[in-house]
C-alpha positions in Angstrom: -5.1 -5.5 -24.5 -2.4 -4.2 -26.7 0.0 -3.8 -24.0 0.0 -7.8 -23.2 0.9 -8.4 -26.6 3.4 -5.8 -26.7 4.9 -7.2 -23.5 4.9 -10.8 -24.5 6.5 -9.7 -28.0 9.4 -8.1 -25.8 9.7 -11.1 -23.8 9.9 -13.5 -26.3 12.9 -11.4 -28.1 14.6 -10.8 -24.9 13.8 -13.8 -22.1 16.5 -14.0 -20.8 17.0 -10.8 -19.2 13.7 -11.0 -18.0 14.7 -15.3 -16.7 17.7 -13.6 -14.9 16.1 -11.1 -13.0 13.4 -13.5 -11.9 15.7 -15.8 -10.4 18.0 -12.6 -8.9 14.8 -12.4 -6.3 13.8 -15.3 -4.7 17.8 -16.0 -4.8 18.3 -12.8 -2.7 15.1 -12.9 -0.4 15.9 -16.7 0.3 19.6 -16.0 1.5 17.9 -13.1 3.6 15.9 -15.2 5.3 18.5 -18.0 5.9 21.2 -15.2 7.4 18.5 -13.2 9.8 17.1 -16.9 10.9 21.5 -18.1 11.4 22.1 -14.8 13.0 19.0 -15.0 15.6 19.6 -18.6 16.1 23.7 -18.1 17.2 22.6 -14.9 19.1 19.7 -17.5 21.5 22.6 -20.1 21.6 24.9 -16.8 23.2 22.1 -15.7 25.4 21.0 -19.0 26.3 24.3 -19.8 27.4 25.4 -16.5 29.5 21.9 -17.4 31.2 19.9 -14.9 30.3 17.2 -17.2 28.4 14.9 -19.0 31.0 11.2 -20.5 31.2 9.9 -16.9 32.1 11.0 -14.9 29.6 12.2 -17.5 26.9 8.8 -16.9 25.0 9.1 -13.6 24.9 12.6 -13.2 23.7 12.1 -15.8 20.8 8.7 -13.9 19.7 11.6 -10.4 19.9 13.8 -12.2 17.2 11.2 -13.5 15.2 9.8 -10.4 15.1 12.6 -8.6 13.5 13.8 -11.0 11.8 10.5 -10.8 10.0 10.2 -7.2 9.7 13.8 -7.3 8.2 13.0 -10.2 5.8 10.1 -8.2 4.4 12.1 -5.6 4.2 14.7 -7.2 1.9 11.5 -8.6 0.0 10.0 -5.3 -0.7 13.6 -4.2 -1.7 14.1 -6.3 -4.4 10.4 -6.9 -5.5 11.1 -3.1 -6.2 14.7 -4.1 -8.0 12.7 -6.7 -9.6 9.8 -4.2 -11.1 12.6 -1.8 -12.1 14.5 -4.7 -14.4 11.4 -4.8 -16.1 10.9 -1.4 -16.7 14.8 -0.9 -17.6 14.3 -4.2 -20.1 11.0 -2.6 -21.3 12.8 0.9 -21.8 17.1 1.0 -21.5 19.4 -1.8 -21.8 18.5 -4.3 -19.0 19.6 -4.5 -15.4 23.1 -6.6 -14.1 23.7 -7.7 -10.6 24.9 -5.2 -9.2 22.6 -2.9 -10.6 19.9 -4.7 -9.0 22.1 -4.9 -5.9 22.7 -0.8 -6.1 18.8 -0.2 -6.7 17.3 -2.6 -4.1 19.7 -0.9 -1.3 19.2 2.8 -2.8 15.1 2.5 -2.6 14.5 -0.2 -0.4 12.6 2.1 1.9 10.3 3.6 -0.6 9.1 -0.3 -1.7 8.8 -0.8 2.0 7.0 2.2 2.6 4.6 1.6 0.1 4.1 -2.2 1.8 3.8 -0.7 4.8 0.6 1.8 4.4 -0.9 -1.3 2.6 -0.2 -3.9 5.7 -1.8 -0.8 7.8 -5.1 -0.6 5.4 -5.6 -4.0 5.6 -5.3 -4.1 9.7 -8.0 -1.2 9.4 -10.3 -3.6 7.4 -9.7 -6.2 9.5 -10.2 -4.7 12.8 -14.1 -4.5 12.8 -14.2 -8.7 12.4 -11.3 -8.8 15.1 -13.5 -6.6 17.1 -16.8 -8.8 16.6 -15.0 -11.6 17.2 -13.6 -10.6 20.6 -17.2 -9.1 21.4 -19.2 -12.5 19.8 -17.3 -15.4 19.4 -20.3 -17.4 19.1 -21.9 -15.4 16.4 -19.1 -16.9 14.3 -19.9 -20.7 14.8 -22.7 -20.2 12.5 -22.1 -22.5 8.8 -22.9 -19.4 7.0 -20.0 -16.8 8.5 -17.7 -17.8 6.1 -19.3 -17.1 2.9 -20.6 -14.0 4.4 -17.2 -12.9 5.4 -15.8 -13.8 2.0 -18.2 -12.0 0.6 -17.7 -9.1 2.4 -13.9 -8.9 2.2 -12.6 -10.3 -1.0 -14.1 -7.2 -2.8 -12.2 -5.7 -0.7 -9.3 -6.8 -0.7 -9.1 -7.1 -4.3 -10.0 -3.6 -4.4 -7.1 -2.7 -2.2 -4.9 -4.2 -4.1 -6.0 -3.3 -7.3 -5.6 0.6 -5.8 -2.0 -0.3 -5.4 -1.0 -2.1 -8.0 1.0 0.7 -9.8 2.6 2.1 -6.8 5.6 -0.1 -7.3 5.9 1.2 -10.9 5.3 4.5 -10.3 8.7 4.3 -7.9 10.5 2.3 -10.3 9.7 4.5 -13.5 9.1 7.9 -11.6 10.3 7.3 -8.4 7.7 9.0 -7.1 7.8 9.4 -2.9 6.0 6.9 -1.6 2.6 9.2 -1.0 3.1 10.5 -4.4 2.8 6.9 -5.6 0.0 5.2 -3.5 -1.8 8.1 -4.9 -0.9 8.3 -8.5 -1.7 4.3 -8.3 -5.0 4.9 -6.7 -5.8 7.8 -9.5 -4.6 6.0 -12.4 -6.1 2.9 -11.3 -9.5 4.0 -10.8 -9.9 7.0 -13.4 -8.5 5.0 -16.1 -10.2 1.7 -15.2 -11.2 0.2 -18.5 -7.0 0.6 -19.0 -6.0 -1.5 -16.0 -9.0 -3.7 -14.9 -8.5 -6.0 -17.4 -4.6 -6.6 -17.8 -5.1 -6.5 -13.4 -7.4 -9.6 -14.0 -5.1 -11.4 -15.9 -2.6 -10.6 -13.4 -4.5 -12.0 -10.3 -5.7 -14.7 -12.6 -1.8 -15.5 -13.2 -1.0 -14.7 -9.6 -3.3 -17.3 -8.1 -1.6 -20.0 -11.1 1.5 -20.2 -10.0 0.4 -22.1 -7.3 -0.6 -25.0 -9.9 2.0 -28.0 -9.1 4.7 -28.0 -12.0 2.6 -25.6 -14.3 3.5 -23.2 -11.3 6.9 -22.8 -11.8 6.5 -22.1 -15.9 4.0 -19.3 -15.3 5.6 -17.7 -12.8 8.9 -17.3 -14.7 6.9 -16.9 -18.2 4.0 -15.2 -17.8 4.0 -13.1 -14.3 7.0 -11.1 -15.7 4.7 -10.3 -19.3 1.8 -9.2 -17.3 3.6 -7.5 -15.2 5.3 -5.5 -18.0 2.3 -5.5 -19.2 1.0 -3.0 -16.1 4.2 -1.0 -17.3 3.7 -0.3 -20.7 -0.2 0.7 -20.1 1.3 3.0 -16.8 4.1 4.8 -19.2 1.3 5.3 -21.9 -1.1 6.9 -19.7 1.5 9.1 -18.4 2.1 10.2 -22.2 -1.4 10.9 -22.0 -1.5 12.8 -19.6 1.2 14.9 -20.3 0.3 15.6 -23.8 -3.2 16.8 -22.7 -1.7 18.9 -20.0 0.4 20.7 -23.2 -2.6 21.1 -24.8 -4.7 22.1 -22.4 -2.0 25.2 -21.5 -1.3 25.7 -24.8 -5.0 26.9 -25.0 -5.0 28.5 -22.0 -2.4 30.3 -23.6 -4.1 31.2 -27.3 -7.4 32.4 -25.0 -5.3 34.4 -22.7 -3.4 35.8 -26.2 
């Protein structure tokens, strides 16, 4: 676990870099959010008013805007998730990230932190689909008291699995920047080949996931601790691709004494 204590020793010299870029995200996404939903609500008061919004297709339209007005809000989420993951890094590695840095970066690879959010959305649909599907065929079958616990049992490995694939994808844009298929698949190598590396520090970061839900105690581990586990994940990703590099050297530099 060397790389938790090695992240919480660069947070407590240097907290306020990592304080600042936790508040740039939510601050960003939030104003997102508010614009798309002003925007979308002026444009209904414009259609509403040339006419063009009426009992049979008033539904529909609303469900339109909401509709992009969500996919553009996650979207800006992904973005600066992305910016947010590549502070870290720059804190962990350079000299920090500014606003418009983070501005410059969330614009610049936006689509790469969406992409990677995107192929995960679509995995979990494909997991989902088979209980949608036995659902639609058996609605019944799911009345009974004990469908729940079998579901959960059945999905929360899972999930957690999924997510545990992709939990370096991010990183691996934001230190790399890797193409998104590039890094859903380094994530899922990494992840799995080097397991007794990531397991554990990925536990305590689910463990301090789920904690920031706590009332009050929330809102001091998500600005304290998320950002030390998650540089955390950083440091052990940059080590293992020392690793790897130095036993790729190795490895051709007796390739080349055999071949000699």
């Amino acid at each position: 676990m060397q790389p938790l204590k090695n992240a919480y020793r660069l947070f407590s010299q240097k907290a306020i870099p990592f304080l600042y870029l936790m508040v740039l995200q939510p601050v960003f996404t939030g104003a997102v959010l508010f614009t798309f939903a002003g925007i979308i609500f002026l444009l209904l008061i414009i259609i509403n008013a040339l006419g063009y919004l009426n009992p049979s297709n008033g539904i529909y339209m609303v469900g339109a805007f909401v509709g992009v007005m969500a996919a553009l809000t996650f979207y800006f989420y992904a973005a600066f998730k992305g910016a947010l993951v590549k502070g870290f890094s720059q804190i962990a590695f350079a000299n920090g990230m500014d606003l418009e840095d983070f501005l410059v970066y969330s614009t610049a690879r936006g689509m790469k932190f969406f992409g990677v959010s995107l192929v995960k959305i679509f995995l979990y649909a494909v997991l989902l689909a088979p209980l949608a599907i036995a659902y639609y065929l058996n609605p019944s079958a799911f009345s009974a008291g004990y469908m729940p616990i079998v579901i959960a049992a059945i999905y929360i490995p899972l999930f957690f699995t999924l997510e545990y694939g992709f939990c370096l994808s991010y990183i691996g844009i934001a230190l790399r920047d890797f193409p998104v298929k590039e890094a859903i698949k380094t994530s899922m190598m990494m992840c799995f080949k080097s397991i007794a590396d990531f397991l554990p520090i990925y536990l305590v970061y689910v463990i301090v996931w789920w904690a920031r839900f706590i009332p009050l105690v929330g809102i001091a581990i998500h600005f304290v601790l998320y950002p030390v586990v998650y540089t955390a994940l950083i440091f052990q990703f940059q080590e293992n691709v020392g690793r790897s590099y130095r036993l790729s050297v190795r490895e051709e530099r007796d390739t080349d004494i055999i071949i000699g």
